[in-house]
C-alpha positions as CSV (number, residue, x, y, z in Angstrom):
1,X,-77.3,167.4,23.0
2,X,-74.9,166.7,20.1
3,X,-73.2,162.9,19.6
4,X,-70.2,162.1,18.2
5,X,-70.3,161.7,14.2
6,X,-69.6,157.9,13.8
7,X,-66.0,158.5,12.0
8,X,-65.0,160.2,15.1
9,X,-66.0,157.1,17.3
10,X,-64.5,155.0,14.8
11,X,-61.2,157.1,15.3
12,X,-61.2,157.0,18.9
13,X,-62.1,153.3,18.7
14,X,-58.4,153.0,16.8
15,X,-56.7,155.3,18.5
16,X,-57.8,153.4,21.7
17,X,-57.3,149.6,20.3
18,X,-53.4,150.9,19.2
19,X,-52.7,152.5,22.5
20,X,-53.7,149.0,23.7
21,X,-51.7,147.2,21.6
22,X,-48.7,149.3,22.0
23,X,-48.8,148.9,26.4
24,X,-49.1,145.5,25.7
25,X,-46.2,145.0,22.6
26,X,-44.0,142.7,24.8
27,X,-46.9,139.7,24.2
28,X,-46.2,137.4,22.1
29,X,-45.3,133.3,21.9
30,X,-42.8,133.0,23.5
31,X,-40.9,131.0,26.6
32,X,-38.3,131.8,29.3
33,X,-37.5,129.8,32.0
34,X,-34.4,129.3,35.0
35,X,-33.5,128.9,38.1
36,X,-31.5,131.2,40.3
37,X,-28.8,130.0,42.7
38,X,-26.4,131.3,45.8
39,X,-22.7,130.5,45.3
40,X,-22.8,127.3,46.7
41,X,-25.7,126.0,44.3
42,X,-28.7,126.5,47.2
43,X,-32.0,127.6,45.3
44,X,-32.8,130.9,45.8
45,X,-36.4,131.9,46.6
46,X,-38.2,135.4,46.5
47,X,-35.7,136.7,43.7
48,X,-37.8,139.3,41.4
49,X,-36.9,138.9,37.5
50,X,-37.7,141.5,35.9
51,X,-38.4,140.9,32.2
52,X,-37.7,144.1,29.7
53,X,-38.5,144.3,26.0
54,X,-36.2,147.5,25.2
55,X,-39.0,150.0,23.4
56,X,-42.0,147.6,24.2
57,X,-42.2,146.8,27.8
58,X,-42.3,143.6,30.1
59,X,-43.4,142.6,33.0
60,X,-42.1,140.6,36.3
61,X,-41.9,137.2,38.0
62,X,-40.4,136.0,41.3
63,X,-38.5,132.5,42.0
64,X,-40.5,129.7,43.9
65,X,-39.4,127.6,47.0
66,X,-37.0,126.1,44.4
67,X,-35.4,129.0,42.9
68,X,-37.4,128.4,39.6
69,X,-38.7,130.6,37.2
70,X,-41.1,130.9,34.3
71,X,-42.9,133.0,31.9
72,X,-45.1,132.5,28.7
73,X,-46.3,134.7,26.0
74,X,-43.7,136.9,25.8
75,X,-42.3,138.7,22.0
76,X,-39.5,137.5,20.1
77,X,-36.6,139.6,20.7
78,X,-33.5,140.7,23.2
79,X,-34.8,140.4,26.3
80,X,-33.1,142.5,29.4
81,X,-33.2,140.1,32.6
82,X,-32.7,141.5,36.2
83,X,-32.5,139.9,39.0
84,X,-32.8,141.1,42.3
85,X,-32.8,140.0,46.2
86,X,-32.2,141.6,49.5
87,X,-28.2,140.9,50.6
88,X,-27.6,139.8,47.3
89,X,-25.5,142.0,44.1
90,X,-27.4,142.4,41.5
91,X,-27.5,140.9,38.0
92,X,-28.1,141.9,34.3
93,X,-28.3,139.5,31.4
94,X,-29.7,139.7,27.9
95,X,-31.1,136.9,26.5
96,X,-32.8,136.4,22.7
97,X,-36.2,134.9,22.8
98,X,-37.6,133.6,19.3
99,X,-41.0,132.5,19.7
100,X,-41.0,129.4,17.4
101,X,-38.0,128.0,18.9
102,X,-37.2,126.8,22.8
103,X,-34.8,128.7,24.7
104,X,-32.5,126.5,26.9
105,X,-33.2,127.3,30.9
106,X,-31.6,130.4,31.8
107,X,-29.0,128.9,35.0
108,X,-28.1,132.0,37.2
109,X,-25.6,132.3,40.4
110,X,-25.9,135.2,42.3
111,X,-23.3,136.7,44.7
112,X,-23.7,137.9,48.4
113,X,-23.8,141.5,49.2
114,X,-21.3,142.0,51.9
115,X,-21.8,145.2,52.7
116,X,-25.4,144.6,52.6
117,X,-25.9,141.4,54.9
118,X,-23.0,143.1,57.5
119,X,-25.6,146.5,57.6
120,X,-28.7,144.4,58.2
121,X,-26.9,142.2,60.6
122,X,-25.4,145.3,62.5
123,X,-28.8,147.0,62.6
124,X,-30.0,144.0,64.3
125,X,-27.3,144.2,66.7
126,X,-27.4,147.7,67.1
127,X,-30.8,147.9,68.6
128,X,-29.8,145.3,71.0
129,X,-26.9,147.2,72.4
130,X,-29.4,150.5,72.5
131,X,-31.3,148.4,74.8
132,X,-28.2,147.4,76.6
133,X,-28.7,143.5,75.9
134,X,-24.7,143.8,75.7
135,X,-24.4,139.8,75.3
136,X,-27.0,139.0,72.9
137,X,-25.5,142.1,71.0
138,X,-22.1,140.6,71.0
139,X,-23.3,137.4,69.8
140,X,-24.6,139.3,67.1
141,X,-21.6,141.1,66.2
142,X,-19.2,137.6,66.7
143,X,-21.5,135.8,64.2
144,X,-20.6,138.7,61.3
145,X,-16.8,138.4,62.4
146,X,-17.1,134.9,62.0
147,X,-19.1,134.9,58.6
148,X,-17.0,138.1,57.1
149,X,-13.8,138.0,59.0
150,X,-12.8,141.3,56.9
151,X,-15.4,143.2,58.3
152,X,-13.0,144.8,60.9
153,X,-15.3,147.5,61.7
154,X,-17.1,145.1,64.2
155,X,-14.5,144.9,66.6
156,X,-15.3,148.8,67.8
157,X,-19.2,147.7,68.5
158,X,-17.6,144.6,70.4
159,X,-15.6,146.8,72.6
160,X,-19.0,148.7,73.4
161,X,-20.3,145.9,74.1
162,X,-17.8,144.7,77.2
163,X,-17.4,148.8,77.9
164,X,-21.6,148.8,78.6
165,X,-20.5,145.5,80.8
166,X,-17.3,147.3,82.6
167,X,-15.1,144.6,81.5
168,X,-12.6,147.2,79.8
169,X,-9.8,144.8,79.6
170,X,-11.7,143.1,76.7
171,X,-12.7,146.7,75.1
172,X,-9.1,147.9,75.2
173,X,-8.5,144.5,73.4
174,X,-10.9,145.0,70.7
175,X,-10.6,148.2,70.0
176,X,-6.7,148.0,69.7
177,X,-7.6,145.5,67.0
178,X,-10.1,148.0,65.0
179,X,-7.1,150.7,65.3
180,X,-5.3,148.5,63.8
181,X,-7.1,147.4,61.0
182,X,-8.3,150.3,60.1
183,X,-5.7,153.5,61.0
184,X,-7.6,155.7,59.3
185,X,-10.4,155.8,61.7
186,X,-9.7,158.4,64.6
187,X,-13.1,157.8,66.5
188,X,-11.6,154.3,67.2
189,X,-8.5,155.9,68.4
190,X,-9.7,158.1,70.7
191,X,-12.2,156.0,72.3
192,X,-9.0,153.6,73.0
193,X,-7.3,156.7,74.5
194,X,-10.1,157.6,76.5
195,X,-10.5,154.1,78.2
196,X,-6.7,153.7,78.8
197,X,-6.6,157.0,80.4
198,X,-9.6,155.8,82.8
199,X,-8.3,152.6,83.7
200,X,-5.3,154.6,84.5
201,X,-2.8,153.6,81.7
202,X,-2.2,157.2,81.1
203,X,0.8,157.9,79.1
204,X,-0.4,155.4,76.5
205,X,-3.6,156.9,76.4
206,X,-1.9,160.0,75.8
207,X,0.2,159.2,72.7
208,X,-2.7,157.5,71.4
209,X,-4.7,161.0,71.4
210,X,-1.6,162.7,70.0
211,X,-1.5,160.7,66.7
212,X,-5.1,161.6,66.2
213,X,-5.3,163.6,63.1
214,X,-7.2,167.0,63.6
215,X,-8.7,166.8,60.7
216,X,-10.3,162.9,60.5
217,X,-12.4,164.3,63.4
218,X,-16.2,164.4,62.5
219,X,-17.8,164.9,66.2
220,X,-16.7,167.4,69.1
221,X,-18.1,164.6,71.3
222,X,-15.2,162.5,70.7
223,X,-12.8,165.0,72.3
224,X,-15.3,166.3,75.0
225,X,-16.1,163.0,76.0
226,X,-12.5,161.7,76.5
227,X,-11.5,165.2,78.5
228,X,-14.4,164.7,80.6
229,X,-13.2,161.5,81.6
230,X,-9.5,163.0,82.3
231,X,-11.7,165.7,84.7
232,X,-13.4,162.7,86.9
233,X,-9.5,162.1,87.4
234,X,-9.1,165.1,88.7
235,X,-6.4,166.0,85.6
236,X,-7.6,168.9,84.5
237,X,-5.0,170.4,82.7
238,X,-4.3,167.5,80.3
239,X,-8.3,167.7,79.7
240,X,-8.2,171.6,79.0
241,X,-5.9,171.0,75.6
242,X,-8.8,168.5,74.6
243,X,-11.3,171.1,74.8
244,X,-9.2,173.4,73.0
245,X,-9.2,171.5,70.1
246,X,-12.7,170.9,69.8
247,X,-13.6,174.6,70.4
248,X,-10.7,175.1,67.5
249,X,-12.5,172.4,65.1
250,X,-15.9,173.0,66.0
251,X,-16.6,176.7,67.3
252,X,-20.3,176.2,66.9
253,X,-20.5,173.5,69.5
254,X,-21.4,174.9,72.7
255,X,-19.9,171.8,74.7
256,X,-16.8,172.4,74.9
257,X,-17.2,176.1,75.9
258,X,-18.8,174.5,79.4
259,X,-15.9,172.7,80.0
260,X,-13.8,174.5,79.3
261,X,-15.0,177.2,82.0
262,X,-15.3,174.8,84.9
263,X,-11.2,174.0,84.3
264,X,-10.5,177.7,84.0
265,X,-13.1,178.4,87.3
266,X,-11.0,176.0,89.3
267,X,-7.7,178.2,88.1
268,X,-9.3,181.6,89.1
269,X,-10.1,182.7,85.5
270,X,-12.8,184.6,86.6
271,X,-12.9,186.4,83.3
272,X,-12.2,183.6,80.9
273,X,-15.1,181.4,82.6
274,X,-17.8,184.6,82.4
275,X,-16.8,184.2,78.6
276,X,-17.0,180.5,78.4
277,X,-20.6,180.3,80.0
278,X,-21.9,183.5,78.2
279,X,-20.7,181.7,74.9
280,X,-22.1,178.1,76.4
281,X,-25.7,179.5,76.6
282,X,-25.5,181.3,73.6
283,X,-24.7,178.1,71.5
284,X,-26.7,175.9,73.8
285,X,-29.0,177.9,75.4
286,X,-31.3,174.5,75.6
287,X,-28.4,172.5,76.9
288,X,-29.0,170.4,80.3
289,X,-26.4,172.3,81.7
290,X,-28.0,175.5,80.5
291,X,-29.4,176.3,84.0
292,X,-25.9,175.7,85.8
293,X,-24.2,177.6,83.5
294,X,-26.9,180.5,84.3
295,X,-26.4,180.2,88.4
296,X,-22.4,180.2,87.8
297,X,-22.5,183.4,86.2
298,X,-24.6,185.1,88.5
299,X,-22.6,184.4,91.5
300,X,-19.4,185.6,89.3
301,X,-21.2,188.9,89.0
């Protein structure tokens, strides 16, 4: 077996001793040290700081119970510092580190992350009202009101909440005040349409759907769902315009087809309801209603 001449292990000895050298370029003398704070001056602990040497590296370091901070044997230089923490924004600073000379303690405030803290909060409060815990959701959902009182969103998952409990009074309340924070959001209005309709306030559930914009609508299940509830009432032909529109705006959603035929059955459209439930099953042939549909048509035969 042949060895390796000694220049060439000499070589690769370099080659690895300046690859070394080079992952490692950030070292050096010097000192940086803070302290991170919220807005109103509390220590913040857990923030990561992550250190960058632009073309040489860092490294990273996290706050203790006290919000402070240090690192030693860094290079001289302009030092990128981010720093990070969950529900928090984000900062960026560059400071200059010279390694003979004592940098003054870096003193850093960061901001809350609205958005971020309302999401985590309503996650929280989400699974709650999935396990229809509707009060300890609420209290969830009150507390973010009460901390963020521009997060108006919350008032549609406080309606849900007194909905799940049958108190609709309250839902129509809260709802009325997410329409009216936020227009632009047609779910909200025809959920408030819906649940006026069923508590039997229904001409102002009905100019409440009519100022729905068409095309704000996202889900077919929004329309379905409130003409569903106008057929428990027996009102079948103010549901069938609902179903209408969803098979207009959605014509790949077998839903609405189903529907649709049991209002036209109860009319005598023995022809539009064959095509109804043939379409139904051919768009939803796994629906739970799939094996109704099935038995309907074969007694229209």
């Amino acid at each position: 077996m042949r060895f390796p001449s000694r220049s060439l292990l000499v070589a690769l000895s370099f080659l690895l001793f300046v690859s070394a050298a080079a992952a490692q370029s950030w070292r050096g003398m010097g000192r940086l040290a803070g302290k991170v704070t919220d807005e109103q001056g509390n220590p913040l602990p857990n923030v990561t700081v992550k250190l960058d040497l632009p073309g040489s590296g860092g490294t990273e370091v996290k706050t203790n119970k006290k919000g402070e901070w240090t690192i030693g044997g860094i290079a001289r230089g302009n030092w990128n510092l981010d720093f990070i923490a969950d529900t928090y924004e984000p900062r960026r600073i560059t400071v200059s580190v010279a390694e003979l000379t004592r940098v003054p303690p870096v003193e850093i405030t960061l901001k809350r992350d609205v958005n971020a803290t309302v999401n985590m909060e309503m996650a929280k409060a989400g699974e709650l009202l999935n396990q229809r815990k509707y009060t300890e959701a609420r209290t969830v959902y009150e507390s973010i009101l009460k901390t963020y009182p521009e997060a108006h969103r919350v008032e549609a998952y406080i309606a849900r909440t007194y909905y799940g409990e049958k108190n609709y009074e309250e839902a129509i309340k809260h709802l009325k005040i997410a329409v009216d924070a936020d227009p632009t959001d047609m779910e909200n209005r025809l959920r408030l349409g819906n649940i006026l309709m069923d508590q039997g306030r229904v001409e102002e559930g009905r100019q409440m759907i009519a100022s729905v914009d068409e095309g704000a609508i996202k889900d077919p299940a929004i329309l379905v769902n409130v003409g569903i509830s106008l057929m428990n009432q027996n009102k079948g032909a103010e549901a069938l315009p609902l179903f209408e529109k969803a098979i207009k705006l959605f014509p790949n959603d077998g839903s609405a087809y189903y529907y649709r035929a049991l209002i036209r059955l109860q009319g005598g459209d023995t022809a539009g309801t064959k095509d109804d439930l043939n379409t139904f099953l051919k768009l939803s042939p796994d629906a739970p209603e799939a094996a109704a549909a099935k038995k309907a048509l074969e007694q229209l035969k």
